[in-house]
Each structure stands twice: as structure tokens, then as C-alpha cells.
C-alpha positions as CSV (number, residue, x, y, z in Angstrom):
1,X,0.0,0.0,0.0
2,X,1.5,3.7,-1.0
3,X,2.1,6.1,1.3
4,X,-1.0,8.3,0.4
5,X,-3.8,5.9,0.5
6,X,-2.4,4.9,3.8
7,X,-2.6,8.5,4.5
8,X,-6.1,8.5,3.2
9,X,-7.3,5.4,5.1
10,X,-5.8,6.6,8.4
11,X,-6.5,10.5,8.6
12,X,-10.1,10.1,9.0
13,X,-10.0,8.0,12.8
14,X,-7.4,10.6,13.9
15,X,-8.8,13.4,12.6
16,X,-11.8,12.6,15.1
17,X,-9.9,11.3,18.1
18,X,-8.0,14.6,18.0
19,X,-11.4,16.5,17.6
20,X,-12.3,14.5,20.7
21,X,-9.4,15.4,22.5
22,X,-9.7,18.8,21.9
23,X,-13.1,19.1,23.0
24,X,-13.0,17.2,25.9
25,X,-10.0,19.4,26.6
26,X,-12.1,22.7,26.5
27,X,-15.2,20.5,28.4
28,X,-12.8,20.0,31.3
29,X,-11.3,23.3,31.1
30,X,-14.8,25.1,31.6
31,X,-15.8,23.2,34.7
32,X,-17.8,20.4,32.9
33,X,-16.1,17.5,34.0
34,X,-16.3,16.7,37.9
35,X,-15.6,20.2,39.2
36,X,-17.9,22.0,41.7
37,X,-19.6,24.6,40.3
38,X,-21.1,27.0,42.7
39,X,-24.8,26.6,43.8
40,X,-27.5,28.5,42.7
41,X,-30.7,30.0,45.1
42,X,-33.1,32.8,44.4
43,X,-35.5,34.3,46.5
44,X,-37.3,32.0,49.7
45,X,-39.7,33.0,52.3
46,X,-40.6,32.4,56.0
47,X,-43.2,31.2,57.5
48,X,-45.0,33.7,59.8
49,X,-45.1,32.5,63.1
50,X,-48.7,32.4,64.5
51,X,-49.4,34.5,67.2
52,X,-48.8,33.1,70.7
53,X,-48.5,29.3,69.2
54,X,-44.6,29.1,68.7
55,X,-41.1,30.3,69.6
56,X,-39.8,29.1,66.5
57,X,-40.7,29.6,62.8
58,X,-39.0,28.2,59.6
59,X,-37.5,29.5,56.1
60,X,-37.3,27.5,52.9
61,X,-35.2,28.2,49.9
62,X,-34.8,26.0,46.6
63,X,-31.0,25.5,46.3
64,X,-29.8,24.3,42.5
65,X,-26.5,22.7,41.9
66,X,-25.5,23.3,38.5
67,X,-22.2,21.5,38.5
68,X,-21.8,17.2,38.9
69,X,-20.5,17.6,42.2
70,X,-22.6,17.0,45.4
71,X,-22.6,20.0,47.7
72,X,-23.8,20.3,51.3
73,X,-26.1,23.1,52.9
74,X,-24.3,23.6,56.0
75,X,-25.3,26.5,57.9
76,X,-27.5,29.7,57.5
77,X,-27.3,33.1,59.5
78,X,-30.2,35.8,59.1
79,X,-30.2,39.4,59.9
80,X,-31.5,38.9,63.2
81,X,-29.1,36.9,64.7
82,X,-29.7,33.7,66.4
83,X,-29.6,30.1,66.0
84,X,-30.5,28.6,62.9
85,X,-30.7,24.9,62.5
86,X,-31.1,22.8,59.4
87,X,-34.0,20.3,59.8
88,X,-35.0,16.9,58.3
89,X,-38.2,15.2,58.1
90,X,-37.7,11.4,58.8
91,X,-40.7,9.4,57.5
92,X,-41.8,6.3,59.1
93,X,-44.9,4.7,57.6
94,X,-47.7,7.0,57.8
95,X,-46.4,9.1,60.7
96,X,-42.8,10.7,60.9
97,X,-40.5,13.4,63.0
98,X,-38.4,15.9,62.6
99,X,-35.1,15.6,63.3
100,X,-32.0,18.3,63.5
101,X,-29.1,17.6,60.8
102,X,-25.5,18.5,60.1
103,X,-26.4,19.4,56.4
104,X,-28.9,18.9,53.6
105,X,-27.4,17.3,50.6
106,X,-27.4,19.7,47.1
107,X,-27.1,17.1,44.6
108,X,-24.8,17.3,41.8
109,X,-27.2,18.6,38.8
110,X,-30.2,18.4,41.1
111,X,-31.5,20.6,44.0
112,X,-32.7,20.6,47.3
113,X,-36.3,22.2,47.6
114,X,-37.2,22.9,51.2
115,X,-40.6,22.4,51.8
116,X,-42.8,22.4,55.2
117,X,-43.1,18.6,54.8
118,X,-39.3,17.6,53.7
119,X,-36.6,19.5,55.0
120,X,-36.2,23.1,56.5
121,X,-34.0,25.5,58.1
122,X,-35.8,26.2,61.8
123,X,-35.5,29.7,63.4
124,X,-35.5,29.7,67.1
125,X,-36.8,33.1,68.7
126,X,-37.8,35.2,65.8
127,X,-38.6,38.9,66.7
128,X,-42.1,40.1,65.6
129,X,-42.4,39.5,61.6
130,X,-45.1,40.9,59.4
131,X,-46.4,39.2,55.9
132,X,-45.0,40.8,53.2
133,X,-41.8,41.7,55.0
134,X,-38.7,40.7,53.1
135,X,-35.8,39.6,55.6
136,X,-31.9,38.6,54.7
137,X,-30.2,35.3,54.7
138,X,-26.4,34.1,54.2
139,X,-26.2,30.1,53.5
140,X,-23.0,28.5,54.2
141,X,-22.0,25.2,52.6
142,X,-19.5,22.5,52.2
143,X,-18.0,23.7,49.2
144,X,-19.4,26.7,47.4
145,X,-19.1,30.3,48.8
146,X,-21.9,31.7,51.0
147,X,-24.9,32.8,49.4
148,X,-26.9,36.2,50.8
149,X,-30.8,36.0,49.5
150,X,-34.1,37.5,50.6
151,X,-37.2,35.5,52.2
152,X,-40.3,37.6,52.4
153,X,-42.4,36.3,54.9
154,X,-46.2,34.8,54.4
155,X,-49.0,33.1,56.6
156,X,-49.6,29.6,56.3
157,X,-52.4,30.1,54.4
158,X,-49.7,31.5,51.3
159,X,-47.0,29.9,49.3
160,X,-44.5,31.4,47.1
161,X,-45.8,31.3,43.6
């Protein structure tokens, strides 16, 4: 076999794996391949305590993880001051409890959407609140930098829309 149809037959399969190479290159590069990306939250809210019935309340944020990485939720501080404690809901057949945890898992390319009946960050001793009022937040995790966001606050009878 000559030199140019050997040229010809094997130009083609290198041609791509370079192409590969080069754009896996530029994948990794840009934080596609199994580096943390820094998670994503917008807006959450709080629940309003009800009158007399509690001395703690709760606040609930949607946190997305854009990068393959698993993060963790560790901590949260509001402008108030305080404790702040990062909740679970354990379910056990039809009943459950809740029980205080260390962190809440942000999956990598998932989220972790607190709700009143999943998972939640519990406020001990709020001060007076109104509905409508918006308050400020700063959520510490495992591995992305802290993130300041607003919750407005709303009766039990509202969710966020």
C-alpha cells in the first residue's frame, strides 16, 4: 500500500480522536467535568409565626446545583441573629419526626427544595415578623461560597408562587 492511501485510510479516525481530545480538553477546562460549580438559590420565604402558638418559625429556599458535584447546605445566619438549625423530616410509615441535621445534601445537577413537609432551616426566637416583609439570609455550605438571599415572609395560608 503507497504512502498516500495509507494517509487517506488513516486520517479520518485521527482526525476525530483529535477532535475528541480537543473538546473534551475545552469540556474540562470550563468546569464540565467533575468540578464543583457554585450553587445557585433565588428568592425564599418564612413562614409567619402564629401569634402566641410558637417560639420558633422556619425558612425555605430552593438551592440548585449546577455542576456534577454533590454539595452540602451547612449552615445559614439571618439578619437577626440567632440560632438557625437545618432540619429533616424522617418518615416512618404514615407518621414521621423531625429531626436536626448536620447538612442537607445539594445534589450534583439536582437541587434541594425545602418544603414544610421535607426539609427546612428552623429559626428559634424570631422577633415580631409581618407578611410581606422581606428579611436577609447568608447560607453557608461544604463547598461553594456563602450565598446572601431575601425571604419575604407569608402566613400559612400562602405559598410562594
Amino acid at each position: 500500500m503507497r504512502a498516500s492511501e495509507r494517509l487517506k485510510t488513516v486520517a479520518p479516525p485521527v482526525g476525530a480522536a483529535l477532535l475528541a481530545l480537543v473538546l473534551l480538553t475545552g469540556w474540562t477546562a470550563v468546569g464540565g467535568a467533575g468540578r464543583a460549580r457554585p450553587v445557585e438559590a433565588g428568592p425564599g420565604w418564612v413562614l409567619l409565626p402564629t401569634a402566641g402558638a410558637s417560639s420558633a418559625t422556619a425558612a425555605f429556599f430552593t438551592i440548585r446545583n449546577p455542576g456534577d458535584v454533590p454539595d452540602e447546605l451547612t449552615g445559614a445566619a439571618w439578619e437577626f441573629g440567632g440560632r438557625i438549625t437545618p432540619k429533616r423530616h424522617l418518615h416512618q410509615g404514615a407518621a414521621g419526626r423531625w429531626e436536626p441535621v448536620a447538612a442537607l445534601p445539594v445534589p450534583g445537577g439536582g437541587e434541594l427544595r425545602m418544603t414544610p413537609e421535607d426539609a427546612d432551616l428552623v429559626i428559634a426566637d424570631p422577633p415580631p415578623l409581618r407578611a410581606g416583609q422581606w428579611v436577609e439570609f447568608t447560607l453557608t455550605f461544604r463547598h461553594s461560597p456563602p450565598l446572601r438571599l431575601g425571604a419575604q415572609v407569608l402566613p400559612a395560608t400562602e405559598r410562594p408562587r
